[in-house]
N, C-alpha and C positions, 0 to 999 in steps of 0.2 A: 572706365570712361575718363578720358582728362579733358578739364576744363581748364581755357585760356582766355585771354582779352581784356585788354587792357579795364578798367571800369566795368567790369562785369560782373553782377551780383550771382549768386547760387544759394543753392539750399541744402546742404545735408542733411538727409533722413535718419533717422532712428537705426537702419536697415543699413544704413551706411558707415566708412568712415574716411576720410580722407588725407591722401598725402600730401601736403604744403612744400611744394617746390620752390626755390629762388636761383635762378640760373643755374637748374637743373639739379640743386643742392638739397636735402632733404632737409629741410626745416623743424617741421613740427606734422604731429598727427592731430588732423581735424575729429571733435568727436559733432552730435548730431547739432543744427543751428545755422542762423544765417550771413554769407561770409562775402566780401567782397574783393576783388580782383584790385590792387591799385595801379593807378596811371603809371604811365612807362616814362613821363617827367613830370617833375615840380620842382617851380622856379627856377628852371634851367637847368636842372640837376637831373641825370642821367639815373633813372632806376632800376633795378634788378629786374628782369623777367620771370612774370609769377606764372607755376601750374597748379593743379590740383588733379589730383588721379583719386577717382573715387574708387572703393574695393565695398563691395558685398560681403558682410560680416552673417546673412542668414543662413540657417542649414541647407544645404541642398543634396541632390542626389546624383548619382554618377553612374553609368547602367555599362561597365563592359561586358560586350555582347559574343556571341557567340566565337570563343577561344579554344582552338580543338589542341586539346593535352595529351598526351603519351601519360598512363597509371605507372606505378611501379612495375606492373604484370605486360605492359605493352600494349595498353587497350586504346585505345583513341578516341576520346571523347570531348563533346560541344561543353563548354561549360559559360553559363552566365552569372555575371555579378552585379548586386546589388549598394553600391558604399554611399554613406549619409555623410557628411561633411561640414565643417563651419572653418571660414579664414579664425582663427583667433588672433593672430599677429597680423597685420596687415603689410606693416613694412617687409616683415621676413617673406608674406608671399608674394612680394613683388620683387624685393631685391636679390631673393638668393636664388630663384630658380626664374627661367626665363618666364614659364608659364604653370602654374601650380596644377592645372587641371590637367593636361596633358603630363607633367611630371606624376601626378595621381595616378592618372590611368595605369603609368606604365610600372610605376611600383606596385600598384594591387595587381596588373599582368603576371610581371614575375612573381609576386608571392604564390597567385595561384596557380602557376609550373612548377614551383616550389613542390608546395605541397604537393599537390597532385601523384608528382613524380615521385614520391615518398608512400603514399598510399596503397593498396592492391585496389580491385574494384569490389571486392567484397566489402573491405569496409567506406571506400566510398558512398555503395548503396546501403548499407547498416548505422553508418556513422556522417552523415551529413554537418553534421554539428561540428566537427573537429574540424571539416574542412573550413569550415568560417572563422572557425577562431583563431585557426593558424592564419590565417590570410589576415586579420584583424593583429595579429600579436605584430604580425612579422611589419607589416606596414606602420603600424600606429607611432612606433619612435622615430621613423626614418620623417614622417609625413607632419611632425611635431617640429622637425627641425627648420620648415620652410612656413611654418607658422598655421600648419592645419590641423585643425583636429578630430578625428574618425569616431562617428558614434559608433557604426558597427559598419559589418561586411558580412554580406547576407551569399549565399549562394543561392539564384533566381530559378535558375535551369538547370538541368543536365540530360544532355542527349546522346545518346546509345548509337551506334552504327547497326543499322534496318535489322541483320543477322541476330545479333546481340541482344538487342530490342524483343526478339522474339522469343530467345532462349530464355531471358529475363523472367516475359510474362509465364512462361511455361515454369520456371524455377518457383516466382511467386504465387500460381498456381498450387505446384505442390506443398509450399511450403501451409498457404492457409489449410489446403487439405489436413497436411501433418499437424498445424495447430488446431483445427476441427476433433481428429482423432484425438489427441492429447486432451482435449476438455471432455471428450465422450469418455475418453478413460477416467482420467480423474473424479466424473461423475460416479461412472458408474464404483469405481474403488469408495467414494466416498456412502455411495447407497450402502453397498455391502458391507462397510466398515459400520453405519448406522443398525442393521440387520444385524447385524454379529453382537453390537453391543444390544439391540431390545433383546434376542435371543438369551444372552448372556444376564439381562437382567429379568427376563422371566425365569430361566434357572435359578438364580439365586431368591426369585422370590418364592419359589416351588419350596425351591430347598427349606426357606424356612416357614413356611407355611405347613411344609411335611414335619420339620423339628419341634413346629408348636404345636402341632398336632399329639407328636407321640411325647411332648412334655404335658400334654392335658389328660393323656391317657393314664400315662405311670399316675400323676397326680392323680385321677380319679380312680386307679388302684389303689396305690396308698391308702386315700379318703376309704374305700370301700375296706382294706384289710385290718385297719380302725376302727370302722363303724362296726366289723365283725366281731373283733378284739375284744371291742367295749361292750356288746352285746351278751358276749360268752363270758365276761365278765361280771357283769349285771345278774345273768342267768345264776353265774356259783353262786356270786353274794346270797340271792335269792332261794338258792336251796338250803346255803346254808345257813339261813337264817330259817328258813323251813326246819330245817333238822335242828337245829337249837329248839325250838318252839315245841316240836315232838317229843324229844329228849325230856323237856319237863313237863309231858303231858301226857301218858301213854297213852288214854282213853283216846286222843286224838289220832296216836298210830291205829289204833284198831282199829278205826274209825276208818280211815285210809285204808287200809288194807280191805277191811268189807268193802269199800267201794270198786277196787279194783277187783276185787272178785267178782261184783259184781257185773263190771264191764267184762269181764274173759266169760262169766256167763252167758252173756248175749251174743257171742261170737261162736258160731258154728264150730270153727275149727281150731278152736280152743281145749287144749291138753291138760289137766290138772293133774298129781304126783303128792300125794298128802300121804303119812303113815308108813313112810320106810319105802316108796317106790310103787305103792298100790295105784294103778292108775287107774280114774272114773273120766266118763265121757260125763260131757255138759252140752 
């Protein structure tokens, strides 16, 4: 927007900034505030011719639309773009290029033929991203130099010729199918990998559950071939303390010995042998 007239006040906004012309000479840059036009004489005196060209310093947006590109592979496709923008230099986007928005457009065009035609369409539909950044790298210094500066460059669209479109859905089709089966496998790998391992730790708890077992067993052999040891031991101490006792007692062998006479007497089939072999029934 330029503003002219002789006595004529304005306002620059916050949103704004402006170029101070004097017969058509760049002067100075306006920042926001309020500014007056002066008269074209005083006191007879001939004065310069003032302008003022306002420029829009806020971000905006820039939508090139449907651009049909040849892929690396031959493919032909719509492509739309997205670019945010802000003047930062005001003078440089007025004085170096005739029109900054139109000089925009057409360098984010070519970047994104650029690109494009560097791509296959596989990874255009796998890699979207790259496509934006190349178009963002490739533009961002050239679009600095006429005083603009690129937040980003988005790719909006991309559209497929009808054929292709179809073939597409049918690929991404199969493809979720293929990622469907790949998670049923890994599922199920992961069940039977869980199985294998309870399997594996019920074996090993068998195992030693069967180990402690026949370590409680020997152990209660042991116990029990001691307990007999010491028994059969007790037993000699005690005869032979028996037999000590006898030895200095005979009365008490004989005594013994009628007893056990007399228990073979009471047994029917009981054999006695007294007198060189004479043998009597009892």
């Amino acid at each position: 927007m330029m503003i002219n007239g002789a006595g004529r006040e304005f306002i620059i906004k916050d949103t704004h900034r402006g170029l101070y012309y004097e017969n058509g000479k760049l002067k100075r840059l306006l920042e926001a505030g309020r500014y007056k036009i002066p008269p074209r004489k005083r006191w007879l005196k001939e004065l310069p011719t003032v302008e003022c060209r306002l420029v829009d310093v806020r971000e905006r947006e820039l939508t090139i639309k449907g651009q049909e590109i040849l892929t690396a592979d031959k493919v032909a496709i719509r492509v739309s773009i997205l670019v945010q923008f802000r003047v930062t230099d005001p003078q440089a986007a007025i004085h170096t290029v005739e029109n900054f928005e139109d000089r925009l457009y057409s360098d984010v065009q070519l970047a994104a033929r650029r690109s494009l035609a560097s791509m296959p369409l596989e990874e255009i539909l796998t890699n979207r991203n790259r496509l934006s950044e190349d178009i963002l790298s490739d533009v961002k210094e050239s679009a600095n130099g006429y005083g603009v500066a690129i937040r980003r460059a988005d790719v909006k669209d991309l559209i497929f010729p009808g054929n292709l479109q179809e073939i597409m859905n049918r690929v991404l089709a199969a493809e979720r199918h293929s990622e469907a089966q790949l998670v049923e496998a890994r599922t199920r790998a992961e069940v039977e990998q869980i199985e294998a391992q309870s399997r594996a730790e019920t074996t090993r708890r068998d195992a030693e559950a069967q180990a402690e077992a026949r370590r409680l067993r020997q152990q209660a052999d042991a116990d029990a071939l001691r307990s007999n040891a010491e028994a059969e031991t007790r037993a000699y101490e005690e005869r032979a303390k028996a037999a000590e006792v006898l030895e200095g007692h005979p009365a008490l062998l004989r005594l013994a010995e009628l007893e056990t006479l007399r228990d073979l007497a009471n047994n029917a089939n009981a054999r006695l042998y007294l007198n060189g072999g004479i043998k009597l029934d009892e």
